[in-house]
N, C-alpha and C positions, 0 to 999 in steps of 0.2 A: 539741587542734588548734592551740591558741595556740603552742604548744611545739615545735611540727611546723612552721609557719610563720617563727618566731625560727631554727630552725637549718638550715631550709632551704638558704636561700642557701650556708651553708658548704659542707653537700650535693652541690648541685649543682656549685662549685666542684669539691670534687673528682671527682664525677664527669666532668667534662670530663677532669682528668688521666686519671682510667680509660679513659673508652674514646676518647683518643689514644694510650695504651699498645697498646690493643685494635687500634684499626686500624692503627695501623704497624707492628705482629707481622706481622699478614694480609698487608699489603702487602710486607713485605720476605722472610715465611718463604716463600710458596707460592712464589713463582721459585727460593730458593736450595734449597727440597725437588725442587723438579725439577731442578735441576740438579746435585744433589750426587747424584740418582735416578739417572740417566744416568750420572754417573761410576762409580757400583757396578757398571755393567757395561763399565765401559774394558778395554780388551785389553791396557792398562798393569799389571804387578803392584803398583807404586808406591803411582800414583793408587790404586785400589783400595783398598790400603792405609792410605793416608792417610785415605781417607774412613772408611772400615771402624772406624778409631781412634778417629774424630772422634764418629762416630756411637755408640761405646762408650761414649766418653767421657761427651756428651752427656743420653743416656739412660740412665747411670749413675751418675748424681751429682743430688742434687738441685736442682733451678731456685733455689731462695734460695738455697745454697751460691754458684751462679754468678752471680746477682745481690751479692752478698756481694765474690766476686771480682773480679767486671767494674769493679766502683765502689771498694773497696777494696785488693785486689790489686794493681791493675795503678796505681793511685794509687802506691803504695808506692816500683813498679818507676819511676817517671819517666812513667807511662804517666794520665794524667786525663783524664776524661769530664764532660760537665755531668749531674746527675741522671738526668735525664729520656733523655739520650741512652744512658748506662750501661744504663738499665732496657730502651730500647729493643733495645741490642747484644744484652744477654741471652737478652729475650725471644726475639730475631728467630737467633740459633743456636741456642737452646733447640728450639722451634719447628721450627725447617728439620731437625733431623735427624730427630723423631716425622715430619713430613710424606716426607721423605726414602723412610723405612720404608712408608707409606702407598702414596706415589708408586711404588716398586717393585715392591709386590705390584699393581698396577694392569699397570704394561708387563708380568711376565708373564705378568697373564692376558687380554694382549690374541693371540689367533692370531696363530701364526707365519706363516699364509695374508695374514694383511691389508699384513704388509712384503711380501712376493713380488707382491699386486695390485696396490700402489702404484707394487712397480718393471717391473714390466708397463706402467703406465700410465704411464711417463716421468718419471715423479717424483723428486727426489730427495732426500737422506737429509733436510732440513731440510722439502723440503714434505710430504714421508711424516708424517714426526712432525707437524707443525703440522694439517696437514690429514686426518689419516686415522687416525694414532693417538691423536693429547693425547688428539681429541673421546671417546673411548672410554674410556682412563684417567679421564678427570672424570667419566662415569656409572659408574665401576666403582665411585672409591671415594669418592663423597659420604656414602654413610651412616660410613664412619670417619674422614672430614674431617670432619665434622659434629659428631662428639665430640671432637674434639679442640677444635673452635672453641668450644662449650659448657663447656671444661675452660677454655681462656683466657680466656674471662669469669671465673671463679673465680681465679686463676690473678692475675690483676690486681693479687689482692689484697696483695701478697707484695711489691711495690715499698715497701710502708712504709717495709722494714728498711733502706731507704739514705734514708728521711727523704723521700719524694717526698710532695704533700700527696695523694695520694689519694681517692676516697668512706671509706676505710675508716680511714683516721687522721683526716680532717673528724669520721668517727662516735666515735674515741674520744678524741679533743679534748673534745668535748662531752659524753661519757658523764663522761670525769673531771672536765669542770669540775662538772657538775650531778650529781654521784654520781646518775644514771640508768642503766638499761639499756634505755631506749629508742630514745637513737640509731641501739643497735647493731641493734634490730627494724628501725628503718627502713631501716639500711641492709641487711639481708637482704632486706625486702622490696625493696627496687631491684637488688637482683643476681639476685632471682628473676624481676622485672619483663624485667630483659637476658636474660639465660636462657629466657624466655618468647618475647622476639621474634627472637632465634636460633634457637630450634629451630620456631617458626613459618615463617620466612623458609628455612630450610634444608630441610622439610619439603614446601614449593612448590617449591625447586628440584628437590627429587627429583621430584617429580610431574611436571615438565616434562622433565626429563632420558628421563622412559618411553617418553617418544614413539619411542626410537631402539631399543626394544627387534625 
């Protein structure tokens, strides 16, 4: 316990970088998954296209490869980021194109009935979507937004490889000073801890989301 209390502090320290990695995924993928969602059905071949690539690309490559790139890469090119913003960049297109995918299969399985009553009802194409369709897309696909946001808690962990101080470099800082392998217990035990209140909190949302069944 004495041991647990000495390296705490570092702990927490990085935990704070963890989950503002965490939230500002959240905050910046779930808008550009909607809207890179919407673009996959442009009438443009182009745009399509372009997304289509992006999203290939994306979900074809691995997230520390693009972390790797974002920070070193584009260093190279004339192109620098601060740490924390590189990892942010990353995360946050990493992110947006799985959500992208998500967000898609959601609008098609909204009825093609619900555009046609919206525009019955005067509606137009921006208040249709806002008010008639998102709300339906969001109970469609909480249960695969949900794993995805449980994968981003893990996911965190991966900022190391550009030197960010993390929960999980805090844990192996101290595993090597103190040839222990308990840091690294403790720090499973707090990503199970996060992981526990994600998928509790995600869990209530679906439950309220039923109402509209």
């Amino acid at each position: 316990m004495n041991y647990f209390l000495n390296i705490l502090p570092s702990l927490l320290s990085g935990l704070k970088m963890t989950l503002g990695v965490f939230f500002l995924t959240i905050v910046g993928s779930v808008p550009l998954g909607i809207i890179v969602s919407l673009g996959m059905k442009s009438e443009y071949f182009t745009i399509r296209w372009l997304i289509n690539g992006y999203i290939w690309i994306m979900r074809g490559t691995p997230l520390l490869l693009q972390l790797i790139f974002v920070y070193y890469g584009l260093g190279m090119m004339g192109i620098t980021f601060p740490r924390f913003e590189a990892a942010a960049i990353a995360f946050i297109i990493n992110y947006g194109a799985y959500l992208a995918e998500i967000f898609r299969g959601g609008l098609q399985a909204v009825p093609r009935g619900q555009y046609d009553a919206a525009k019955v009802l005067g509606l137009n194409k921006v208040q249709a979507f806002f008010k008639i369709i998102l709300p339906q897309v969001i109970k469609i696909v909480v249960p695969s937004f949900g794993n995805e946001i449980i994968n981003l808690v893990k996911d965190t962990s991966l900022v190391y490889v550009i030197g960010l101080g993390d929960i999980l470099r805090a844990g192996n800082i101290a595993a090597s000073r103190d040839v222990t392998l308990v840091p690294y217990l403790l720090v499973g035990m707090i990503y199970l801890l996060m992981t526990a209140i994600v998928t509790v909190l995600l869990k209530q949302s679906e439950s309220r989301l039923n109402i509209w069944r």
